[in-house]
N, C-alpha and C positions, 0 to 999 in steps of 0.2 A: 096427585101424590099427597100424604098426607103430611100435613103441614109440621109434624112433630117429629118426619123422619130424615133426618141431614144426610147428606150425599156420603157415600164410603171414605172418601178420603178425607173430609172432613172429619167422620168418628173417628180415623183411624190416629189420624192428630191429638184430637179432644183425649183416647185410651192414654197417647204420649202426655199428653201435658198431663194428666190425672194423675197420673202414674210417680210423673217427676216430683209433682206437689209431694205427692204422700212420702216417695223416700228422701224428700231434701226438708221434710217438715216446715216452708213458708214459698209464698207465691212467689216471693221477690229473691230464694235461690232458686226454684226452678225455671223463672224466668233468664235469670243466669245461665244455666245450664243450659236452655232452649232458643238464649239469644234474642228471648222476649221481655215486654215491659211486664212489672207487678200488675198492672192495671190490665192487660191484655191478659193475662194466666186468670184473673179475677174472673174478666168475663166470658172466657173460656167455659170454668167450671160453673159460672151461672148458667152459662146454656146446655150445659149437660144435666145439672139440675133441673132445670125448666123444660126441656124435650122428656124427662126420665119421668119428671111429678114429684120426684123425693129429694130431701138433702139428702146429702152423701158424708158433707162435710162439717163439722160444729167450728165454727170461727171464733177467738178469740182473742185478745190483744197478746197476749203468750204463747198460744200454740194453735194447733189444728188436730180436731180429733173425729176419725171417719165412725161415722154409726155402722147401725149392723146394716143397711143396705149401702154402704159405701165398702165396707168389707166385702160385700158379695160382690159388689162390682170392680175393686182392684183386682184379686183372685181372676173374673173372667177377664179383666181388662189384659192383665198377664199372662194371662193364657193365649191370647189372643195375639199379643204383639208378638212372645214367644213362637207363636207359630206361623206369623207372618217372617220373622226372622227368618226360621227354619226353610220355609218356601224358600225366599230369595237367594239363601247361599246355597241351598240344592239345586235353582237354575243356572246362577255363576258359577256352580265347580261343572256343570255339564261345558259350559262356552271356555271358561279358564282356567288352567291348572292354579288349585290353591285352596287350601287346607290343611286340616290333621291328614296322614296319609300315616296309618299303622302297616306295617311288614313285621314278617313273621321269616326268623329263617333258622337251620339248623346250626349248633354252637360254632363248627370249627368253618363249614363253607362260609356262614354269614360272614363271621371276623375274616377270615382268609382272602373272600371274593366278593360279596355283597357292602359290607364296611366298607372297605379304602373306594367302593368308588362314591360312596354319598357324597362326598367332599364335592365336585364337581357337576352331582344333581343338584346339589340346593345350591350351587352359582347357576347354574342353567337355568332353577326353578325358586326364586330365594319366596315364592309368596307362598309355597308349599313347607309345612310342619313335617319332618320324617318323625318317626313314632316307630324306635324298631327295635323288637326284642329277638336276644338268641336263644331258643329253647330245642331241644330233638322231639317237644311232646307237642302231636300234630295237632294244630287249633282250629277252630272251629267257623269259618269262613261265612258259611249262610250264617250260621249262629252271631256274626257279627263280632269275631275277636279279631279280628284281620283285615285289611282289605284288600294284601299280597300276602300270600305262602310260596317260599320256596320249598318245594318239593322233590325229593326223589328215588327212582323205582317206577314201577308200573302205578297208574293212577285208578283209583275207583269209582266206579261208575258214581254222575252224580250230576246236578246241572250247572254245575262250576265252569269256567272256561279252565282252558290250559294252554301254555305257549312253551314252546321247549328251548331253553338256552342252552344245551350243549347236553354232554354224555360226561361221564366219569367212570373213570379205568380204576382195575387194582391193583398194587403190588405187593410184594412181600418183600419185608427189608429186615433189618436186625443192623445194629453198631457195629462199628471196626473193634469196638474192646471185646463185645460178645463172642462176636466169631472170633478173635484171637482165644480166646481162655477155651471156646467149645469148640471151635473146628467151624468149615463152611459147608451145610447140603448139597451137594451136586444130583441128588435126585428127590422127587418130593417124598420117595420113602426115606429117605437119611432126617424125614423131620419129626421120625417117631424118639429117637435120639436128643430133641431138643425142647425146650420150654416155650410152646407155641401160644401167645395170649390172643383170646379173638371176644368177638364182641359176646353178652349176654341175651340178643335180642330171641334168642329160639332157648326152648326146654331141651331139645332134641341134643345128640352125641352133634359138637361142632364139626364141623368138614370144610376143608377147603377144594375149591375145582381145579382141575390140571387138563391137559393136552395131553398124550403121545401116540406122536405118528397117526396126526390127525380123530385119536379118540379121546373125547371126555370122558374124565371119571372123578369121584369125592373121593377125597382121601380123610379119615377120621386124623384130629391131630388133638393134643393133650396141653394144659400150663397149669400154672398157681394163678392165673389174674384175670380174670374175665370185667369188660365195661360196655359201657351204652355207645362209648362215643367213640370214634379215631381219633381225637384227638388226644384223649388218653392216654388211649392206644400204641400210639406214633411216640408222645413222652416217652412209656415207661420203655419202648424199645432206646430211644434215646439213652437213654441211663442204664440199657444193655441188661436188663430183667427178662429179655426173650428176644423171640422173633412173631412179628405178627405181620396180615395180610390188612393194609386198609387202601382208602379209595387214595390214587396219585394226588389231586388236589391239594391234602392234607401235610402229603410229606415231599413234595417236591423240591420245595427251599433245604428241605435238609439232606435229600439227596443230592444237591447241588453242592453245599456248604458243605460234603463228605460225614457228616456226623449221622447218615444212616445210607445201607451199602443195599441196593436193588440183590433178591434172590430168585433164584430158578424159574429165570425167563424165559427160558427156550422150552417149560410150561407150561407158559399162562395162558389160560382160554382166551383169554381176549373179552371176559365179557366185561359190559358196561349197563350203566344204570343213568336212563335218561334223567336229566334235571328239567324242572319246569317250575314255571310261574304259573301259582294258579290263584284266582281268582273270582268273582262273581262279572262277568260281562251282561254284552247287552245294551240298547238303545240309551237305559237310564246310566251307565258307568262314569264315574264323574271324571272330566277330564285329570286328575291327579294323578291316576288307577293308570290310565291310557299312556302318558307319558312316560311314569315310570318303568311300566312294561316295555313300551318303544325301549327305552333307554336302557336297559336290562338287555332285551334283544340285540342291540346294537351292539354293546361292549361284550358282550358274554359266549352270545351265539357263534 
């Protein structure tokens, strides 16, 4: 071997100590920091100079100043540690839940469903970071804005994993005030008659689906308020501005609490829209990803 090339883990020390030198500007804090003598950090960097051929370093009784090959070698020195970092917490989240873990879910599920239960994953998992934003605008998963989306509808082809936590139903509801001042539908044509708000999502004339006597049909319905979200949606029926059709999730508590009254159920198709968890799977998925999912599945499904 040649005599001028020190074992790895020896460099890989000498990068640390180099390193410390330079951001703590004298041997005797980085020795501090590293839990070594001034005297020992000394000869550290002597032997990095004398294995390398160059100084690195201009010593003087006030400061330390790195030359241009001491600059080239901090830069690689930190690139290096940098990515020996990077390795080792990418082998520890494969064996142990813990990290950033971003989620992604839509406004009114996430707060409704996703929200109240973090409270009791981060005691299950306190070494894992939640990182979760409520948006309806789908993000971008391989692209790396997420490491969980909740999802739902039919999914797109793609190499994403998917795991399904349940389905969600819809109803149509409206206020006790609204229906007192307009009257209540007893067919879903009596809803030409009313201020039906539905979501924005299609250019198309809106429709909602019905049943009779086991056939589907759309039926075109009309408002002043069109939105993105149920949540909205579910509001402005609240404060009795209409009647609208959104997913049960969103307004159960308030069907419960009577401030919105279930409409022409004997109706409703019955359809639903799978919810899932999707994510990037696979051998490399870091244990945080896995967990959560677990844990999702568990409460959810």
């Amino acid at each position: 071997m040649d005599a001028k090339i020190a074992p790895a883990a020896d460099r890989a020390r000498a990068l640390e100590i180099f390193t410390a030198v330079v951001a703590e500007g004298s041997f005797s804090a980085a020795g501090r920091q590293l839990g070594l003598t001034p005297s020992a950090v000394s000869r550290a960097i002597d032997r990095i100079e004398a294995r390398l051929g160059v100084r690195l370093l201009l010593r003087s009784t006030r400061a330390l100043a790195l030359t241009a090959e001491g600059q080239a070698y901090l830069a690689a020195a930190r690139r290096i540690l940098t990515d020996l970092d990077d390795a080792e917490q990418a082998i520890a989240d494969q064996g142990a839940p813990r990290g950033r873990l971003r989620i992604s879910a839509a406004q009114a599920h996430g707060r409704l469903r996703i929200v109240p239960l973090l409270g009791e994953f981060t005691r299950l998992h306190p070494h894992i970071l939640v990182d979760i934003s409520l948006s309806d605008r789908l993000v971008d998963i391989a692209g790396g804005e997420a490491d969980v989306a909740i999802r739902f509808g039919p999914l797109a082809d793609s190499p994403l994993t998917a795991r399904k936590l349940g389905e969600n139903g819809r109803v149509i509801v409206a206020s006790p005030a609204y229906l007192a001042r307009h009257g209540t539908p007893h067919i879903p044509e009596d809803l030409h008659d009313h201020n039906c708000l539905s979501f924005n999502f299609r250019r198309a004339e809106p429709v909602w689906p019905f049943r009779r006597d086991g056939r589907d049909y759309a039926l075109a319905v009309s408002g002043n308020i069109e939105a993105n979200n149920g949540e909205t949606l579910g509001q402005l029926a609240i404060d009795g501005v209409g009647i609208t059709r959104v997913g049960f999730f969103g307004v159960e508590d308030d069907i419960a609490a009577g401030r919105l009254v279930p409409l022409l159920e004997e109706y409703n198709p019955g359809d639903r829209e799978a919810v899932h968890a999707v994510f990037a799977g696979g051998p490399n998925m870091p244990a945080r990803v896995r967990v959560f999912v677990d844990f999702l599945v568990e409460r959810l499904a």
